[in-house]
C-alpha positions, 0 to 999 in steps of 0.5 A: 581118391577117384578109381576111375574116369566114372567116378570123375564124370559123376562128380562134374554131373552132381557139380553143375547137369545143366553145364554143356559137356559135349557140343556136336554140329547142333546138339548140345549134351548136358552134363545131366544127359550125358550121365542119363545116357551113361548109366542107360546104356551100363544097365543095358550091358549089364542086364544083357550079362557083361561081366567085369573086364569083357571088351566092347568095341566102339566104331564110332566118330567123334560124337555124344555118342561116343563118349555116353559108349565110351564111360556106359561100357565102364559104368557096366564094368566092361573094356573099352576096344575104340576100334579106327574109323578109318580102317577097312573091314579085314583090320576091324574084324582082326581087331574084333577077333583078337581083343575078345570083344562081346559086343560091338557099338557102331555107326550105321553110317559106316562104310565097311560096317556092313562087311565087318558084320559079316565077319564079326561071329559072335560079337553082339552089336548095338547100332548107332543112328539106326531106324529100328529092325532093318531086313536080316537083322538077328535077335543080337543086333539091338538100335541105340535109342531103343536101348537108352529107352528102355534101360533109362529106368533100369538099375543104375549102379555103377560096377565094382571098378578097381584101380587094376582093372583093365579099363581099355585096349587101344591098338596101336600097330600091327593090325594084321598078323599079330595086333599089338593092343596096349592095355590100360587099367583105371589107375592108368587113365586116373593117374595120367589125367591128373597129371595132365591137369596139374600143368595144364590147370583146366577148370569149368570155364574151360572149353576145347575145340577137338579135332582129335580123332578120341580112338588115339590116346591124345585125343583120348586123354583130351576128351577125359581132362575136360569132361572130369573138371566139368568143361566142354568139349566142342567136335569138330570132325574135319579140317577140310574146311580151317576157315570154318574151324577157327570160326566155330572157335571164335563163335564157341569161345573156345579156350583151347585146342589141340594138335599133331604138327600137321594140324598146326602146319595145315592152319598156318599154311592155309589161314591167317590165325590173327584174322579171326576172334581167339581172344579167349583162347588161352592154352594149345597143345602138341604132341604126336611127333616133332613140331617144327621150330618155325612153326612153333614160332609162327604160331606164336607170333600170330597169337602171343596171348596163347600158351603153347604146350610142346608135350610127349608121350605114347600110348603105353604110358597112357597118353603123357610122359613130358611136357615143355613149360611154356615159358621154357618155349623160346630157351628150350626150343627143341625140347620135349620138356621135362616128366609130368608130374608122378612121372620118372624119366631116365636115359639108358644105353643098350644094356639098361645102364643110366647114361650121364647128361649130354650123351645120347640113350634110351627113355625109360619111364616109370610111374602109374600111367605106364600100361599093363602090357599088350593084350596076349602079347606076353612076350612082347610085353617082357621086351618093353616092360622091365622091373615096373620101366616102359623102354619107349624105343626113343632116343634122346638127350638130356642138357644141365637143366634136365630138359629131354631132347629126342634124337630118333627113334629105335622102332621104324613105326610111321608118325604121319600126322596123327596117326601111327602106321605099321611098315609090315602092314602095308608091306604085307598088303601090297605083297598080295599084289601079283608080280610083286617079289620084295616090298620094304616102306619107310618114311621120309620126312615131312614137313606138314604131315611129320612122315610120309610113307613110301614104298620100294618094290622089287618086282618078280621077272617078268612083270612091269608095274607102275606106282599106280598099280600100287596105289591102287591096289593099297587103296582097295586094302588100306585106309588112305592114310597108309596108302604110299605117297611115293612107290619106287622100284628095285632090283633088289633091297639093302640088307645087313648081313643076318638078312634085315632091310636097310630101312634107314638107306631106303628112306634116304634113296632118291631112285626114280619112281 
């Protein structure tokens, strides 16, 4: 059996080099290229010393680039670390710093490049979309085509990879103060992308239009099913244009595509999806939050030839958990469906005890997809791991059937669109804001992005803020995504009695902004 996404990658090369694997504004990446670039770049590192389980950080978008990153660092033996796009230079260089990652590979094109470079001490960087030596470069910074020159005559033998081996940390919260690195080996990835493929039966023929940003684990696990059965992956980086979106699928043929609800809102609020030609599209998935009811059934109006993939997971289980047949769309409307294959999901109450069919717990999950902990983070990992099960810290029922259906979720994590945002973070960002005494952000429901955030600021005597303040001052701290939609003031915040924020009275507290 494969050990790792490596293993997989090289079988679709030796099946078909000529196959197109990636597919970016012009360029097309064949198969063959792509593993040219794999094995150029895994030679480089390791010549340079990387040794097995070293980290190195990916700034990349969505690109060939990327992906000949993402599997040369593995080739070479190295963790993955694929840093945000849309962070600032203080989250990036935390993130730099807390994984221990040797080397950085990153887009010149990158707006807080040039600060986090300042800040990165001893990481060394490999530079992408380069022109050669720029002024004040060191002898650690090397360019990316350079590097692929040179090393493309180099060894090629891939690192001595284990199913245990630590193959990639993505960071899911916390970015300030204490990050919370999810650590996933090779038999996590391997496993998780099987599974994924025994429902969703992707094949060579198959061919994605991506819109997910590949440093989140969904678009990490879509980016991986497609390349390890020989399919293509078409980027599209952007959705400030649907129109041209749904054209490159037609013009692509695409066969599938992927989404968090506030993709599929976006297109069904901006587009007509049956005025376009998506005759060949036979598969799309959700995952990322609840997907509303109605536009599920608008989707599948517009486009009744598609299967529609409701599906589940978090990033400590890899990507997947649960998926909802789509023949079970319509009688299972709500549900988040059932365990992926190799997977065991149960319902716990508070002290670990299974809870009977029909009553409300927590989901447990156990199976090789589930991570090996949080990076540094033992007593972290002590809380969310038990006897081999990941408490998920979501809160669901199960009917006669055994399709789960969540209820809420314990943690107070924001789900806006895509993304997964720490109320911490931005509370602690805006408390460096003068005249601020008390901060506490919530999220409140959407209907389009699933959350949007919102802030609620005591002020300290004395001071007279505005929401624009806010805004402004988070603007210049954060990425835009956690920047409050809607900042209110207080005189003071609900607390219980040991001195926790009542988050769930603020959510739902209309005072006037």
């Amino acid at each position: 059996m494969e050990r790792s996404l490596v293993d997989l990658l090289r079988i679709s090369v030796e099946r078909a080099p000529e196959a197109e694997a990636v597919i970016h504004a012009q360029r097309r990446v064949s198969y063959g290229e792509l593993w040219r670039q794999v094995t150029a770049l895994g030679a480089f590192l390791q010549h340079q010393g990387l040794r097995l389980g070293d980290r190195v950080a990916l700034l990349l978008e969505n690109s060939p680039e990327y992906v000949a990153a993402y599997y040369g660092t593995q080739f070479a033996g190295g963790a993955v670390v694929a840093l945000n796009t849309q962070a600032k230079a203080r989250d990036l260089a935390n993130w730099l710093q807390h994984s221990g990652a040797t080397w950085l590979i990153a887009s010149v094109r990158h707006p807080e490049l040039a600060a986090l470079l300042a800040q990165r001490g001893d990481c060394r960087v490999i530079r992408v979309a380069s022109e050669g030596q720029q002024p004040g470069d060191t002898d650690d910074v090397w360019d990316w085509n350079a590097v692929l020159a040179a090393e493309a005559t180099g060894s090629l033998t891939c690192a001595p990879l284990a199913a245990g081996d630590l193959a990639q940390i993505i960071y899911t919260s916390g970015t300030t103060g204490a990050p919370k690195g999810v650590m996933l080996s090779h038999g996590n990835l391997c496993t998780n992308n099987r599974s994924i493929l025994a429902y969703l039966k992707l094949t060579a023929r198959d061919r994605i239009l991506n819109v997910l940003p590949f440093y989140y684990s969904y678009g990490n696990s879509v980016l991986h099913t497609h390349l390890s059965v020989g399919a293509s992956v078409v980027l599209e980086n952007s959705l400030a244009y649907p129109h041209a979106v749904m054209q490159k699928m037609a013009q692509e043929g695409a066969t599938g595509f992927s989404g968090v609800p506030s993709t599929f809102a976006l297109l069904l609020n901006r587009l007509k999806l049956s005025d376009y030609d998506l005759s060949r599209v036979c598969y799309m998935t959700q995952a990322g939050g609840a997907m509303s009811p109605a536009h599920i059934k608008r989707l599948t109006d517009e486009l009744p030839h598609v299967n529609f993939f409701v599906m589940y997971g978090q990033t400590e289980a890899t990507a997947r958990i649960a998926y909802l047949p789509p023949e079970q769309l319509k009688a299972k409307m709500g549900a988040v469906g059932i365990a992926i294959p190799g997977v065991t999901m149960e319902l716990r109450d508070e002290h670990g005890t299974p809870v009977a069919p029909g009553k409300t717990g927590e989901i447990w999950v156990r199976g090789e997809n589930i991570m090996l902990g949080y990076w540094n983070s033992p007593e972290v990992t002590a809380s969310t791991l038990h006897d081999g099960w990941l408490k998920t810290g979501d809160l669901a029922q199960q009917d006669s059937d055994g399709y789960f259906f969540i209820q809420g979720r314990r943690s107070d994590m924001i789900k806006a669109g895509a993304h997964r945002i720490s109320p911490q973070e931005i509370e602690e960002a805006i408390l460096e804001l003068e005249g601020v005494a008390e901060v506490a952000v919530v999220g409140e429901p959407d209907e389009i992005m699933g959350e949007t955030i919102k802030a609620v600021v005591v002020p300290r005597a004395g001071f007279e803020l505005d929401a624009r303040t806010v805004q402004a001052h988070c603007h210049q701290r954060l990425a835009s995504y956690k920047v409050p939609k809607r900042v209110e003031f207080a005189a003071g915040l609900p607390r219980t009695s040991s001195g926790k924020v009542k988050r769930f009275q603020l959510a739902g507290n209309k005072a006037q902004s």
